[in-house]
Residue frames relative to the residue before (quaternion, step in Angstrom):
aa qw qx qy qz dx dy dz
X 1.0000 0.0000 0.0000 0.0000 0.00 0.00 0.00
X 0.6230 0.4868 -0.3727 0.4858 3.72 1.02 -0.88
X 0.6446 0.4441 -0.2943 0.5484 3.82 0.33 -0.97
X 0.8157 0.2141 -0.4308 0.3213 3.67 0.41 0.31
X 0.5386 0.4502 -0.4940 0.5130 3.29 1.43 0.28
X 0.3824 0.6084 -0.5062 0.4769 4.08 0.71 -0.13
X 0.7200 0.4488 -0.2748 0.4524 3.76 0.41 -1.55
X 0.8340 0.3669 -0.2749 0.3071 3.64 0.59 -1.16
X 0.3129 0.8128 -0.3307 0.3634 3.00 1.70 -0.07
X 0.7193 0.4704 -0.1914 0.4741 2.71 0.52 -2.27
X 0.7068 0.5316 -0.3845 0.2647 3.79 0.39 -1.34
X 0.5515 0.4245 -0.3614 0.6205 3.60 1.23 -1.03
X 0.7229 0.2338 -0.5261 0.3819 3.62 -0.82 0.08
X 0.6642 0.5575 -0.3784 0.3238 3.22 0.59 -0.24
X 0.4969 0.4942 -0.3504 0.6213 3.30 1.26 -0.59
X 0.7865 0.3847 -0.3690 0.3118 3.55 -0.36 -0.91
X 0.5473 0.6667 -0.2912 0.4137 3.29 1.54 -0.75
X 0.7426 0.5479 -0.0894 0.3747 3.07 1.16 -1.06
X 0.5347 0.6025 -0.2281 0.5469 3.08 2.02 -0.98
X 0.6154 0.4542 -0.3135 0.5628 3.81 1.06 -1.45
X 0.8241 0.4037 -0.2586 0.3017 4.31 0.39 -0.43
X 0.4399 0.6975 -0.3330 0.4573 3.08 1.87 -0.06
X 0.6124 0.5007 -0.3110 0.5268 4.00 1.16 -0.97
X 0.5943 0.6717 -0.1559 0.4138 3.73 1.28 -0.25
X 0.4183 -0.6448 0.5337 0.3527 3.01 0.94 -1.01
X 0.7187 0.6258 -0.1247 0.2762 3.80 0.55 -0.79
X 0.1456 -0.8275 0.5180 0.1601 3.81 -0.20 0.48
X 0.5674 -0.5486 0.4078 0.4591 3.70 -0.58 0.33
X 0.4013 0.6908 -0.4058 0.4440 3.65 0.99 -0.35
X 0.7482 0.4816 -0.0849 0.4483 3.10 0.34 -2.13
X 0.6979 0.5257 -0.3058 0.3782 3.23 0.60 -1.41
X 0.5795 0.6552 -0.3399 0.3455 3.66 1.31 -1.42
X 0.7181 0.4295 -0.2274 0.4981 3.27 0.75 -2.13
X 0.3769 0.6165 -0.5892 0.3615 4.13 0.48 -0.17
X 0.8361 0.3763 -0.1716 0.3605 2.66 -0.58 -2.28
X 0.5567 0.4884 -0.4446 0.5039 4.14 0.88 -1.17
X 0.7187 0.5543 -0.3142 0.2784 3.78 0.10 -0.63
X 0.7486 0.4268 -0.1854 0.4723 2.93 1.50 -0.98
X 0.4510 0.7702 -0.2775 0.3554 3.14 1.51 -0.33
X 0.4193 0.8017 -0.1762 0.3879 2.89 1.50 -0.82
X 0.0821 -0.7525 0.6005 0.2578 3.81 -0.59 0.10
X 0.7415 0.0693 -0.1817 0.6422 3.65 1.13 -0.20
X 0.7702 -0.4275 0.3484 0.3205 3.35 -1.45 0.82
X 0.4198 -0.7995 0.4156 0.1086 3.62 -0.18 1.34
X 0.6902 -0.4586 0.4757 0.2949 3.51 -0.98 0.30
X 0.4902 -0.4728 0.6265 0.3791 3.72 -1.19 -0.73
X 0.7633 0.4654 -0.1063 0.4353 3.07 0.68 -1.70
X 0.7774 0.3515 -0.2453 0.4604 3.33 1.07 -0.31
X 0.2234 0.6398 -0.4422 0.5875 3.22 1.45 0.53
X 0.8348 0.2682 -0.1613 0.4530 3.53 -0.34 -1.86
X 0.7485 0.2556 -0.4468 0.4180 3.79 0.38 0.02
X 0.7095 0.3396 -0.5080 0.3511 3.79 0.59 0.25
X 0.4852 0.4602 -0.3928 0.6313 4.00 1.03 0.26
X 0.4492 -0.6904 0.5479 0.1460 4.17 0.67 0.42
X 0.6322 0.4948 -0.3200 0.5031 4.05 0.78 0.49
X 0.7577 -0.3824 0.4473 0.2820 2.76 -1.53 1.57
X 0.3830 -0.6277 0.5983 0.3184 3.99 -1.16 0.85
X 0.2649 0.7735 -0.4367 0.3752 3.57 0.75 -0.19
X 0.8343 0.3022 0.0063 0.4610 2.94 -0.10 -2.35
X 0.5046 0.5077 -0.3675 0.5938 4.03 1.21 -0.06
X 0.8250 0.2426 -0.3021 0.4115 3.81 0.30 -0.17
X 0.6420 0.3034 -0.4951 0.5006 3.32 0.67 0.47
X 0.3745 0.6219 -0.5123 0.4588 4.06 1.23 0.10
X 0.7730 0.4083 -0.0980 0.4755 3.63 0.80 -1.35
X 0.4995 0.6399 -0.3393 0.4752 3.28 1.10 -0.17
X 0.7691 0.3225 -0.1021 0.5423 3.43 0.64 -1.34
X 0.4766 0.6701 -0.3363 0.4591 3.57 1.34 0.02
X 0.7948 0.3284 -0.0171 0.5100 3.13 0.83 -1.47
X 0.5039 0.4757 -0.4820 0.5361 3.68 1.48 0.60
X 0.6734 0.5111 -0.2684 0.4617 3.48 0.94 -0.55
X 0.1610 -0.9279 0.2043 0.2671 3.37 1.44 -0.46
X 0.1096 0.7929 -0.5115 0.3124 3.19 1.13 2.01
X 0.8168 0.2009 -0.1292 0.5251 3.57 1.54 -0.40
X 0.2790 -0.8351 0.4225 0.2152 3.60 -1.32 -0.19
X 0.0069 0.8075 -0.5003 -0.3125 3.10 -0.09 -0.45
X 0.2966 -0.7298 0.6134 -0.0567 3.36 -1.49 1.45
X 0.3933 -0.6163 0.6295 0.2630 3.45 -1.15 0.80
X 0.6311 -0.5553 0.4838 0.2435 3.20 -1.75 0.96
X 0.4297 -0.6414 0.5246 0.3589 3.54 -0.94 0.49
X 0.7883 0.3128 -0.2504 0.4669 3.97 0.83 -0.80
X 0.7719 0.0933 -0.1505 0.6106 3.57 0.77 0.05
X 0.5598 -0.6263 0.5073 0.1926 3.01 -1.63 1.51
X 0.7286 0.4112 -0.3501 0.4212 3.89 0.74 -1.16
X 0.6095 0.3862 -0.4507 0.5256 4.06 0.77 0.25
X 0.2277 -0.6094 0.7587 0.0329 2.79 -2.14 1.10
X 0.4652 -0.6255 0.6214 0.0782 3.31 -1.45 1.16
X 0.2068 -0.6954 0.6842 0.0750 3.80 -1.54 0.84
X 0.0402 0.7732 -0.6324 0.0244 3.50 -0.25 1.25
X 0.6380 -0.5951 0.4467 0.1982 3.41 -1.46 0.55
X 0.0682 -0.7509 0.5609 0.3419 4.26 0.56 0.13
X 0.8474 -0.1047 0.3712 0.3650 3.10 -1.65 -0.54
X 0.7901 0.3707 0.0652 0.4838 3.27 0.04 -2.05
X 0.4634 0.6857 -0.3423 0.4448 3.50 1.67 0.06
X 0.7664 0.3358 -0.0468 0.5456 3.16 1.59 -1.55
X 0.3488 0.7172 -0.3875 0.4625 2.87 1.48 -0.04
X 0.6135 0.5499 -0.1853 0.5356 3.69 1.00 -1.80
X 0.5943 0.7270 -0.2863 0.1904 2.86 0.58 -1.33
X 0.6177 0.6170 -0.0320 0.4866 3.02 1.13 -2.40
X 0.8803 0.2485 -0.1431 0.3779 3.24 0.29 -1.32
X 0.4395 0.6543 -0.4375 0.4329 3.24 1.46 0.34
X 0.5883 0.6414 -0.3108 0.3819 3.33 1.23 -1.49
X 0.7195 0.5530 -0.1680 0.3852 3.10 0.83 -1.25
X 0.5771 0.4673 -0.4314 0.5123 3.63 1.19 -0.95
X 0.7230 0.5397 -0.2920 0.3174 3.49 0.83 -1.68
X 0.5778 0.5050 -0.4026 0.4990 4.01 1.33 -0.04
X 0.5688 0.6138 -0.3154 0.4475 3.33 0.92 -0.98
X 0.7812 0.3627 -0.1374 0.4892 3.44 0.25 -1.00
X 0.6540 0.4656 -0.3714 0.4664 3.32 1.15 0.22
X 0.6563 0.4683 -0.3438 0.4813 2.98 1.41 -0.87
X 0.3780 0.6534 -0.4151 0.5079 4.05 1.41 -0.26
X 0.5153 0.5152 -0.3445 0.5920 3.84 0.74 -0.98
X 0.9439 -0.0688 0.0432 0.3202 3.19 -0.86 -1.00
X 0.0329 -0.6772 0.7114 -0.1849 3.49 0.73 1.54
X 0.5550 0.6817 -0.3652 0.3064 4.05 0.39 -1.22
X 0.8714 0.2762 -0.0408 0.4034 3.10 0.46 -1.41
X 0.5397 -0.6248 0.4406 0.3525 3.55 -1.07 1.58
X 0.5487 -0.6351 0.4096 0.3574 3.65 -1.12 -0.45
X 0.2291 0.5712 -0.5789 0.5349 3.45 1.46 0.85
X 0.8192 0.3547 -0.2828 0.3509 3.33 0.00 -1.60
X 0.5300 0.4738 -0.4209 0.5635 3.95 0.68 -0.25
X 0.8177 0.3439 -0.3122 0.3401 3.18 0.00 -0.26
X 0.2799 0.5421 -0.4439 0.6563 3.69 2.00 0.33
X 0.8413 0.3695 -0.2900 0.2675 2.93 -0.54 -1.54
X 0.5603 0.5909 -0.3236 0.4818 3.59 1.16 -0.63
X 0.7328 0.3906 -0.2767 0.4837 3.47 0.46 -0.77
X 0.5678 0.4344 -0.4234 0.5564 4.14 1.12 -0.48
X 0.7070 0.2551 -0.4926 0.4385 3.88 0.12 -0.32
X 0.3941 0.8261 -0.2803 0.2893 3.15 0.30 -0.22
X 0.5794 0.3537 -0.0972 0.7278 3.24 1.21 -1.92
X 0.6186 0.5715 -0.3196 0.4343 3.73 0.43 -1.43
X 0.6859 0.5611 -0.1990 0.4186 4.07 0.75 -0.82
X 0.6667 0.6236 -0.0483 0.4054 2.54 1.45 -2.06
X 0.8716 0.2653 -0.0702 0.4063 3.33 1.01 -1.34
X 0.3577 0.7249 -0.4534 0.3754 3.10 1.93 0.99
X 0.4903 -0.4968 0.5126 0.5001 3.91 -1.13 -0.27
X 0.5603 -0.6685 0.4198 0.2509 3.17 -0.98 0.91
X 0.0247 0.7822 -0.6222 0.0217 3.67 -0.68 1.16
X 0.1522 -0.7037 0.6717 0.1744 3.95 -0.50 0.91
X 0.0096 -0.7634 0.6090 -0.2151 3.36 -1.94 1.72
């Protein structure tokens, strides 16, 4: 019974997520490989894109493709090798960014209008452990 409210959970935020990113321009895909991009202190790789987001490099160039028509990203040649290209963040990248954050609070906070702030603050501390006591995957 827990593992299927966990699941429906996830699906409604997801939907709602999706509703708040749709007036954007942006798929949760898209949104993911953003924020992984920016994370970045220098301008990532391809390849490192596709092995910290766990997807085929494939599925990173057409993510970045449609990024960089919309112009939230770039791609840059490498300064030490001609056959690597570089994923830089634009301007209007972080721009997206911002207002993503903001759909992506919103829609949480849509989630848990219900609950008083005792309970948010349970519930915070059980995912947490639940987070806590996973193998560590960076996203």
């Amino acid at each position: 019974m827990l593992a299927e409210q966990l699941l429906r959970l996830t699906r409604r935020l997801h939907r709602i997520q999706s509703r708040q990113l749709e007036p954007i321009g942006i798929t949760p895909a898209q949104f993911r490989l953003l924020r992984t991009v920016a994370s970045y202190d220098a301008a990532p790789r391809m390849a490192d894109l596709a092995q910290r987001l766990d997807v085929v490099p494939r599925a990173v160039t057409t993510l970045v493709d449609a990024l960089e028509a919309s112009g939230r990203v770039r791609r840059a040649p490498d300064p030490d090798s001609r056959r690597v290209v570089r994923i830089e963040i634009t301007d209007e990248g972080r721009a997206t960014l911002r207002s993503l954050r903001n759909a992506r609070r919103a829609a949480a906070e849509e989630i848990l209008t219900p609950l008083t702030a005792g309970q948010r603050e349970v519930l915070g501390g059980l995912l947490s452990a639940l987070v806590d006591g996973m193998p560590e995957r960076r996203c």
